[in-house]
C-alpha positions in Angstrom: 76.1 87.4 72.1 75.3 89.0 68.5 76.6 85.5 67.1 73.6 84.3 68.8 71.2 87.3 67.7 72.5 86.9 63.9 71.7 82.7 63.9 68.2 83.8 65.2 67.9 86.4 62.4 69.1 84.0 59.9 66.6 81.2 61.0 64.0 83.3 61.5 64.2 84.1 57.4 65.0 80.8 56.2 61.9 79.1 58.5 59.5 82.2 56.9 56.4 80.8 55.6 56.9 83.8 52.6 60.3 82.2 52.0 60.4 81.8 48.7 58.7 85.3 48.1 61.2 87.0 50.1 64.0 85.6 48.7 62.7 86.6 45.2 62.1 90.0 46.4 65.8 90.2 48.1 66.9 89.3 44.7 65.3 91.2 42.7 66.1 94.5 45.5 69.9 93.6 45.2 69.4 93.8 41.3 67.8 97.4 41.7 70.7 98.4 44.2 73.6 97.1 42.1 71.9 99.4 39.5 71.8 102.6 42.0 75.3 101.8 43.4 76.4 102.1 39.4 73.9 105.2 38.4 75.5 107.0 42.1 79.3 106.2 40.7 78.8 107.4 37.8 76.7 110.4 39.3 79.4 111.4 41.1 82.4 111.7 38.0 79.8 113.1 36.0 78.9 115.6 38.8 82.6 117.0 38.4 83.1 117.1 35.0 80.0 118.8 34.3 80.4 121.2 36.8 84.1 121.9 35.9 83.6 121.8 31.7 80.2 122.7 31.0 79.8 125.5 33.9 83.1 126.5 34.5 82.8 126.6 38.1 84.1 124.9 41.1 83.0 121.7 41.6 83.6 121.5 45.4 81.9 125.0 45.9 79.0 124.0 43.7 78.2 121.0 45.6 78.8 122.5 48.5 76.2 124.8 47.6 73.9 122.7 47.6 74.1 120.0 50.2 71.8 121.1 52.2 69.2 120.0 50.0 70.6 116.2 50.2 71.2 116.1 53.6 67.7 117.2 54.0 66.1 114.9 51.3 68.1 111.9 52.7 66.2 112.2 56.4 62.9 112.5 54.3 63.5 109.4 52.2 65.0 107.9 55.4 61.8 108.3 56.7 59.8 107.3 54.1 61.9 104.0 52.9 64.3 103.3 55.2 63.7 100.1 57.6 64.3 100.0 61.3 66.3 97.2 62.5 63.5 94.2 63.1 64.3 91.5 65.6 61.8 89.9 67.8 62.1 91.6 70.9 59.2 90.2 73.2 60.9 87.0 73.6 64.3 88.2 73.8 63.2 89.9 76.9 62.4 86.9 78.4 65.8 85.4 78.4 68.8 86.4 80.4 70.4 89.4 77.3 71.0 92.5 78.3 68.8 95.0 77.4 71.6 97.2 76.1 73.1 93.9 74.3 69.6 94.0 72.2 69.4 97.4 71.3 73.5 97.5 70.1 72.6 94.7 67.8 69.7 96.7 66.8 71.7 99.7 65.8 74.8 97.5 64.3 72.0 97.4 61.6 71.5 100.3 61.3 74.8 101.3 60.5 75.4 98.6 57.7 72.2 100.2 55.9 72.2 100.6 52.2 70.9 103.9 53.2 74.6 104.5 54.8 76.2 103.0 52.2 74.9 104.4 49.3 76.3 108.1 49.4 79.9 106.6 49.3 79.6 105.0 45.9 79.3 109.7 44.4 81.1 110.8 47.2 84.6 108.3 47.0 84.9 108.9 42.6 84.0 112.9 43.3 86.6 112.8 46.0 89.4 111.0 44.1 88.5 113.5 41.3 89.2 116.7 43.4 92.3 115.6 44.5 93.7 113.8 40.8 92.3 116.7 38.7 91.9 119.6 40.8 94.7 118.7 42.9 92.7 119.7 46.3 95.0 118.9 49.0 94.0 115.0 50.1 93.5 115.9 54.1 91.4 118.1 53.1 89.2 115.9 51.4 89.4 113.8 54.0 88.6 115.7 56.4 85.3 116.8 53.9 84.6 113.1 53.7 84.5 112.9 57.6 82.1 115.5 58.3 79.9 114.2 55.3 80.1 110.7 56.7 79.0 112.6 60.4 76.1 113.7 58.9 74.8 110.4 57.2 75.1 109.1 60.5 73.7 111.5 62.0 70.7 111.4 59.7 70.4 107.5 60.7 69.9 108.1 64.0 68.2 111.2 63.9 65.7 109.2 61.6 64.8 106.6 64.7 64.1 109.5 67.0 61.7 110.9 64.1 59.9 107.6 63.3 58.3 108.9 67.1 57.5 111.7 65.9 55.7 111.8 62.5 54.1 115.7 62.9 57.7 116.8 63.0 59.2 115.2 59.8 56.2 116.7 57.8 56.9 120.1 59.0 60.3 119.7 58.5 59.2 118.6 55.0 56.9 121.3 54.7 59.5 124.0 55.7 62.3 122.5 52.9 59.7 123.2 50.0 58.8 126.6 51.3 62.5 127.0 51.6 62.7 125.5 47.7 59.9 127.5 46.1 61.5 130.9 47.7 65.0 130.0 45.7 63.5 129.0 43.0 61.5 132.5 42.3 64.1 134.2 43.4 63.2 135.5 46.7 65.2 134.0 49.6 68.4 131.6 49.1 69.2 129.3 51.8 72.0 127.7 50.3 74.1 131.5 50.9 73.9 131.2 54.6 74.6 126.8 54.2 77.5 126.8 51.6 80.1 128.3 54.1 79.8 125.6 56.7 80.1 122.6 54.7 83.1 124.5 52.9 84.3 124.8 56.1 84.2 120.8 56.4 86.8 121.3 53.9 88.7 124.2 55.3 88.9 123.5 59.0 89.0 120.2 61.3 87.4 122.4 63.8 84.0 122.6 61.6 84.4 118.8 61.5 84.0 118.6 65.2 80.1 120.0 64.3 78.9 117.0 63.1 80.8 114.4 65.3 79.7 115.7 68.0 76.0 116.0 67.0 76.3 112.2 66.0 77.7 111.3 69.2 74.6 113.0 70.9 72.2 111.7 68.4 73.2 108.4 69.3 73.3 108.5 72.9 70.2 110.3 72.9 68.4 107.5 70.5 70.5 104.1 72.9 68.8 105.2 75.8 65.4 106.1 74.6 65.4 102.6 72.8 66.7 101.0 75.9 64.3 103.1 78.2 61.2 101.6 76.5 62.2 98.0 76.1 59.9 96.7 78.5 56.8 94.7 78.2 54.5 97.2 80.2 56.1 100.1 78.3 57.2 101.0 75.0 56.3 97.3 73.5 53.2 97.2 74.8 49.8 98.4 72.8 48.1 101.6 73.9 45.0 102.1 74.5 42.7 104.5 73.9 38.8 105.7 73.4 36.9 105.0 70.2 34.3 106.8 68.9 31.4 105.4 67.1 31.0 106.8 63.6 27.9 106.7 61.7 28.9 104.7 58.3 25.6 104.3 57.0 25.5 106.1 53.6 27.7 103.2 52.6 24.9 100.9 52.7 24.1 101.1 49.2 26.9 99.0 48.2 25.2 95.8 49.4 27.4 93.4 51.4 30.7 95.1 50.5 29.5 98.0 52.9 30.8 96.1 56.0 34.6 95.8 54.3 34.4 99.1 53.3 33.2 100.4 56.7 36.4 98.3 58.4 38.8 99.9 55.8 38.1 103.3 56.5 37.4 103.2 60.4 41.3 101.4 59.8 42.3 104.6 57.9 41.0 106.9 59.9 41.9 105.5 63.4 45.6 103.5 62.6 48.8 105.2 62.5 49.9 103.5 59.2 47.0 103.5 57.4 47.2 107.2 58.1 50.4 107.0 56.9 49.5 105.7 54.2 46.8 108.1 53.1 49.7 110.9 53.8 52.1 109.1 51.2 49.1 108.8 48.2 48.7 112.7 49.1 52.8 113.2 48.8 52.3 111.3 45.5 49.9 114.3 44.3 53.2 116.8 43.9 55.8 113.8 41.9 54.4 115.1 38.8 55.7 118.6 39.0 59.2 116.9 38.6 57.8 116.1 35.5 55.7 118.3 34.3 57.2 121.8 34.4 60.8 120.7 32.8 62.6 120.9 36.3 64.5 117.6 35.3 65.7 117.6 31.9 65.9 113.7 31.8 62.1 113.7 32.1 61.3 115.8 29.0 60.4 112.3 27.1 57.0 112.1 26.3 56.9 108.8 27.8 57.6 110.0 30.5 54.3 112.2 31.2 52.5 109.0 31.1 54.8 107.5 33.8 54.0 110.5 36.3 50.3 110.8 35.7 50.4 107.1 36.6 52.0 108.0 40.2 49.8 111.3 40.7 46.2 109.6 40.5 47.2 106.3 41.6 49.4 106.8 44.6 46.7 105.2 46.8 46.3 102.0 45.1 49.9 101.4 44.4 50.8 102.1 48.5 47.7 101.0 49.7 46.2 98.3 47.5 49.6 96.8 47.4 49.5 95.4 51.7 45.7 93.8 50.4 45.3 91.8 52.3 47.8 92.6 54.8 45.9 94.9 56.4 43.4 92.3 57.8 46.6 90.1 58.7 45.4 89.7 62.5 41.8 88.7 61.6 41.8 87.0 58.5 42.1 83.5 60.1 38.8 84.4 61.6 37.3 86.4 59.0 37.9 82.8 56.7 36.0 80.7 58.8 32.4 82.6 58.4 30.9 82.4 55.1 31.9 85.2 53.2 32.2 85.5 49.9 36.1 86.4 48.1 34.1 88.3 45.6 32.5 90.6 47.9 36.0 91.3 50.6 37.9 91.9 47.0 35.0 94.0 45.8 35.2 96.6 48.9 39.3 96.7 48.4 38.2 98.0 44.5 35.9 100.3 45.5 37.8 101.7 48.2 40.8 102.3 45.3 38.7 103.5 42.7 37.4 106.5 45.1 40.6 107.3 46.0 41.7 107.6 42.0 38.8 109.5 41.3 39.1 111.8 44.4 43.4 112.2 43.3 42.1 113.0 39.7 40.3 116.0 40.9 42.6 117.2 43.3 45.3 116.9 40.6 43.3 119.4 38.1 45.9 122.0 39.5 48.3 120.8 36.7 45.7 122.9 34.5 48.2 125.5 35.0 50.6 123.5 32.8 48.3 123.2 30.1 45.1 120.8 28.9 47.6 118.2 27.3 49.0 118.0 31.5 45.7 117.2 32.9 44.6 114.7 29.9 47.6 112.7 30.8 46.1 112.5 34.1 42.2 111.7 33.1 44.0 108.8 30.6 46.1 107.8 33.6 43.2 107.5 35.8 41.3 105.4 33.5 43.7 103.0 33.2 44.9 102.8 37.3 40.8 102.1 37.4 40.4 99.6 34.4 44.0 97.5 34.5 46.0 98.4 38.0 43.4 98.0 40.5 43.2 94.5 39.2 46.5 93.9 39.2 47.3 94.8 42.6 44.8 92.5 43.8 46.2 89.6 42.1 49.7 90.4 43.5 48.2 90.8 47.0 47.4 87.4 46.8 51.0 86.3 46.8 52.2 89.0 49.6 52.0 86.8 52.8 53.5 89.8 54.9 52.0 90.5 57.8 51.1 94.0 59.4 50.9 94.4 63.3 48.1 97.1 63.5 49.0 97.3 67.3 52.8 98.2 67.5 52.8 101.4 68.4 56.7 101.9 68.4 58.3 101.8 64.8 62.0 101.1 66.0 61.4 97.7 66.4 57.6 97.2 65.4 56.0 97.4 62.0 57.2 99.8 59.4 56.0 102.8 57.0 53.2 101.7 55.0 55.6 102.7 51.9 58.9 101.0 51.6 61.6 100.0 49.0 59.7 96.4 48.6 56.1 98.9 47.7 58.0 100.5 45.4 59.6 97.9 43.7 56.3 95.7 43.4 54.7 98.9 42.0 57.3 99.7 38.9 55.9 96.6 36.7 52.5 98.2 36.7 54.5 101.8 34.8 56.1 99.5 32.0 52.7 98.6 30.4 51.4 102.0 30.2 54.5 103.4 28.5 54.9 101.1 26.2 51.3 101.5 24.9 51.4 105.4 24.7 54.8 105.0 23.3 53.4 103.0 20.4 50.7 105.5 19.4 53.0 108.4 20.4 55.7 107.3 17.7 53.1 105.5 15.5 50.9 108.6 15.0 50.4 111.1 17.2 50.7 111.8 21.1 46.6 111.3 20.9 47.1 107.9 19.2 49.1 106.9 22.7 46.1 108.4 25.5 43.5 106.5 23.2 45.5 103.5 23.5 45.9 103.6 27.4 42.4 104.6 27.7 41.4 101.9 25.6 43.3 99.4 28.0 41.2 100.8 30.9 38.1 100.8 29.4 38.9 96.8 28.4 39.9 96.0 32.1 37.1 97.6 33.3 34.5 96.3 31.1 35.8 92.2 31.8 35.9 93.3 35.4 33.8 90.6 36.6 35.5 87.7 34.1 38.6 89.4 36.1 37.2 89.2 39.2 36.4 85.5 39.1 40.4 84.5 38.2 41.3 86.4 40.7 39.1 84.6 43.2 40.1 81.7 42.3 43.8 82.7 42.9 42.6 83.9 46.4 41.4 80.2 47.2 44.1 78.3 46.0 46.7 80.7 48.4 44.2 80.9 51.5 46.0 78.6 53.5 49.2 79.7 53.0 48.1 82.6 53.9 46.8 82.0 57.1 49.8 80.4 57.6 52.0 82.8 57.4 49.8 85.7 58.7 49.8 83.4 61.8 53.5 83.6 62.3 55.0 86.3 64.7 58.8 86.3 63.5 
């Protein structure tokens, strides 16, 4: 039976309308993870020397100490990256499978998930360390490595029944920085009362039964709600519910491009991803403080200040402006066939980015606490999201044929987070630019010289932003109907 759910999967890509764009980005994504696997590997022997040369401390209690912290950040970025199992499940049900056969297949996935994976490439060299330097007895490292792998698992499927439940993973979020700042200032540490149980991973096979057992529970629990709900009238089908009218008319005064922009943000205001997405771009605010206030000593680089004011007033456009024009996936065959203008629907995407830049800007001006040279790296970064990126993504969003099912109200097998790993990795090419420009004026002269040269940049895409404009219109025509191609396919 899963020989015959696997051939569908593989058909299903290789028949893809976006072949040739999905098999770049599967490239291009197994690049980035062979690079992670390494940068992890490496991680983890470097975790244990460090610990045991430069602090003089117990590696195995140090790490301990702190793993409450990554078990927690893994369900968040689970959350926030990680893919549910997609197979096509409306037709499935109409042939003689099982439903339980389906949703097995589903979860195989799930447990071959890079997101699995990944924590073995620190914890395997850290392990073999403990045992060949420290000379830890090996069962129990094994038995450590048991109730570690518990816990990914765990995470996994604790992540399904939380992609239900998106209130719940930002409280959870919420608490874990509260929980953060209180350590950091010395008020409250968490990690006391955490530290002694996943020691005790170490110490006893009867902590070990902890984490099986909630695995074991978290999957059942997650099989039968998936199998519960796979029915046509039920958790596959769309809910509906009642829409109010909103009065948009103050955007009038932007001619034409009013009526895109009125779609856009009745789509942001009333769909679950588009929320979503909004949430992310507001998440994206707080990724400079990781850079800003010294927390990580590898992002002390100058360079580097650039890089995060780049995130902080542009997390909108890059998550976003980066599914243009996904968004209108469902209509855009019949949005193509009245007369409307490229120029005007690209024109109300712009706008709709440029707000949000300008309304990130000012709610970034917190970083004044860091100093004036902070918050300039923000203004300059601003400028140039405006001027060069908002252009860009367009143009790339010509070439992303994915997509988006506004309707699927169930993530397990519907449509994902509005940011994945493939958002991500589309949005590092617009960081390069900017770095290398402020690094020239930063080295050349003066840190000064490198903010006039980004701004500069900005201003220059934002004064030819009409000879822009017209290129990428053009680009827009030539893809249109491969586009509506594969927007019309369901697989």
């Amino acid at each position: 039976m899963f020989k015959h759910f696997i051939t569908l999967q593989w058909k299903s890509f290789w028949r893809s309308a976006s072949l040739s764009s999905g098999l770049f980005m599967k490239l291009f994504m197994g690049f980035w993870a062979v690079w992670l696997i390494i940068m992890m590997a490496t991680g983890g022997a470097g975790a244990f020397f460090f610990i045991k040369k430069e602090l003089c401390l117990d590696p195995l209690q140090v790490v301990n100490k702190f793993l409450i912290y990554w078990a927690i950040a893994d369900l968040i970025f689970r959350y926030a990256l990680q893919k549910m199992p997609i197979i096509n499940i409306k037709p499935l049900l109409l042939l003689p499978f099982k439903k339980k056969k389906i949703v097995s297949f589903a979860f195989g996935k799930t447990a071959l998930s890079f997101f699995n994976i990944i924590h073995a490439f620190f914890f395997i060299p850290f392990s073999i360390l403990l045992v060949a330097k420290d000379n830890h007895p090996i069962s129990n490292v094994i038995l450590w490595n048991i109730g570690l792998i518990a816990i990914i698992y765990a995470s996994n499927f604790l992540n399904i029944l939380l992609n239900k439940k998106d209130n719940l993973i930002f409280l959870v979020g919420g608490i874990v920085a509260i929980f953060i700042g209180l350590q950091y200032f010395g008020y409250f540490d968490i990690t006391v009362y955490t530290a002694p149980f996943f020691q005790g991973l170490y110490d006893s096979w009867f902590i070990v039964l902890i984490p099986v057992v909630a695995l074991v529970i978290l999957l059942v629990l997650s099989f039968r709600s998936f199998v519960s709900d796979l029915y046509l009238d039920a958790g596959l089908a769309s809910k509906s519910k009642d829409i109010k009218t909103e009065n948009l008319d103050w955007l009038n005064r932007f001619g034409k491009t009013a009526t895109f922009l009125k779609n856009d943000i009745k789509l942001i205001k009333r769909n679950k991803r588009a929320k979503s997405t909004v949430l992310v771009s507001f998440l994206f605010l707080f990724y400079g403080l990781l850079f800003f206030t010294g927390a990580v000593e590898v992002y002390d680089g100058p360079v580097w200040r650039i890089f995060a004011a780049i995130f902080v007033t542009g997390g909108f456009l890059l998550s976003f402006g980066q599914f243009v024009p996904s968004w209108d996936s469902s209509y855009y065959p019949l949005m193509m066939s009245q007369n409307i203008k490229y120029k005007e629907y690209l024109s109300s995407k712009w706008w709709l980015m440029v707000i949000a830049t300008l309304i990130s800007t000012v709610l970034a001006s917190g970083y004044l606490y860091f100093g004036w040279d902070v918050y300039l790296a923000i203004i300059v970064a601003s400028i140039y999201n405006i001027g060069v990126n908002s252009h860009v993504v367009l143009w790339a969003g010509a070439y992303v044929k994915t997509p988006i099912d506004l309707t699927s109200n169930k993530k397990a097998f519907g449509d994902k987070q509005a940011f994945n790993t493939k958002t991500l990795l589309l949005s590092l090419p617009k960081m390069a630019l900017p770095m290398i420009l402020y690094a020239i004026g930063h080295y050349a002269y003066s840190p000064y010289a490198g903010y006039a040269l980004v701004t500069v940049a900005g201003i220059t895409g934002f004064a030819f932003k009409d000879a822009v404009f017209n290129k990428i219109e053009k680009i827009y025509r030539t893809e249109k109907y491969k586009t509506i191609a594969a927007y019309k396919q369901k697989n």
